[in-house]
N, C-alpha and C positions, 0 to 999 in steps of 0.2 A: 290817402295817398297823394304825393307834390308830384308835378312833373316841370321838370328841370331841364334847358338846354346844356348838355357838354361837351367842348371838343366833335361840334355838328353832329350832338345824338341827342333823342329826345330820351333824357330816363325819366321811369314812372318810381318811386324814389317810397320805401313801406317810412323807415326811420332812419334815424341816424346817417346824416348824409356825411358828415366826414369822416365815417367809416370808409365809404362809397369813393369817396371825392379822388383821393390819389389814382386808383384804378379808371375811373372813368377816362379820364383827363389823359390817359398813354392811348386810347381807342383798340387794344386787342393785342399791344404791343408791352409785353413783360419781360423780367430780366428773370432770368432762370430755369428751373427744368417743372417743364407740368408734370401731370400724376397723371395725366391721359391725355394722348392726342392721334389722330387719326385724320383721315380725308374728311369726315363728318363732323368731329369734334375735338374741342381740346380742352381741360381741363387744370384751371392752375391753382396750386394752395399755397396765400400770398402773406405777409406780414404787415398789418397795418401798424398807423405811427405807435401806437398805446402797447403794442408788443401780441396783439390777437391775432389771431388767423382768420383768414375769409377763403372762401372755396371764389375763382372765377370761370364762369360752365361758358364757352364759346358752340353754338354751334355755325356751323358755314352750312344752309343750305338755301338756297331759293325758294321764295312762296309765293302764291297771289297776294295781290294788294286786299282783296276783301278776307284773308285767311287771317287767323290765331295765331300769331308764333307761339313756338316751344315754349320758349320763357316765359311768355303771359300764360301760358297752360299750365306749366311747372309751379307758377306764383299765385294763383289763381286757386290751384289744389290745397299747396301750404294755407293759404287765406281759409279754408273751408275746414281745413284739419285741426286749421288755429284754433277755429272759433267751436268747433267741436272738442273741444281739450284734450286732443289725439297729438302726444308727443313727437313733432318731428324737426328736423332743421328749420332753423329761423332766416329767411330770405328779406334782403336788404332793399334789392330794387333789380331792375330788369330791363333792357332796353331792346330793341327790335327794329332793322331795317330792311329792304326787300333780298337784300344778300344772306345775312346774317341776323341770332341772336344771341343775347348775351345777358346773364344771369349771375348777379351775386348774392352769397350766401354765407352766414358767418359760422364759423368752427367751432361747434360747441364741445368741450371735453369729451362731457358724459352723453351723447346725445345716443348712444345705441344701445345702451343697458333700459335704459325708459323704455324704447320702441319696443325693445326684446320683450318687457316684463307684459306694455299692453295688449302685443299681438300674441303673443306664445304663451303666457300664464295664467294670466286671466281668464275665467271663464266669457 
């Protein structure tokens, strides 16, 4: 994992950073309608340059400075599912400030027929 200053945030950056790059660079600020948002959360599904989709997960809330954000927990989990070869979204990079965190993630087609078949078919 790179960790990367952008637009005064540190991202912890898995691959492919110009994936990443457009989104970072706006700080939380997108053109169009999320897929969720609330007083906690906002969620956007965005189109990067190559014509893919990325999920961008905002959350707003406050932590201690010695706590875990969301998104290191969220990335952290992926990391462990990765490497256990338990099918799940593929997360890009993460970043974390004492306000806020922020998490992206890429839009895989098929990504819930896999989940479905590990968890629910398989013995």
């Amino acid at each position: 994992m790179k960790q990367i200053r952008i637009a005064g945030r540190l991202w912890n950056i898995a691959k492919e950073m110009d994936f990443l790059l457009p989104w970072a660079e706006k700080n939380g600020q997108f053109d169009g309608t999320p897929v969720k948002k609330n007083s906690k959360r906002s969620v956007w599904k965005l189109r990067n340059q190559t014509g893919g989709f990325c999920f961008v997960k905002i959350e707003y809330k406050h932590r201690l400075p010695f706590t875990v954000s969301k998104a290191e927990r969220e990335f952290r989990a992926f990391e462990l599912l990765s490497r256990k070869q338990i099918p799940c979204a593929e997360y890009i990079g993460w970043s974390a400030t004492l306000k806020d965190s922020i998490i992206v993630s890429k839009a895989l087609p098929d990504t819930f027929i896999p989940v479905l078949e590990y968890w629910f078919r398989q013995p």
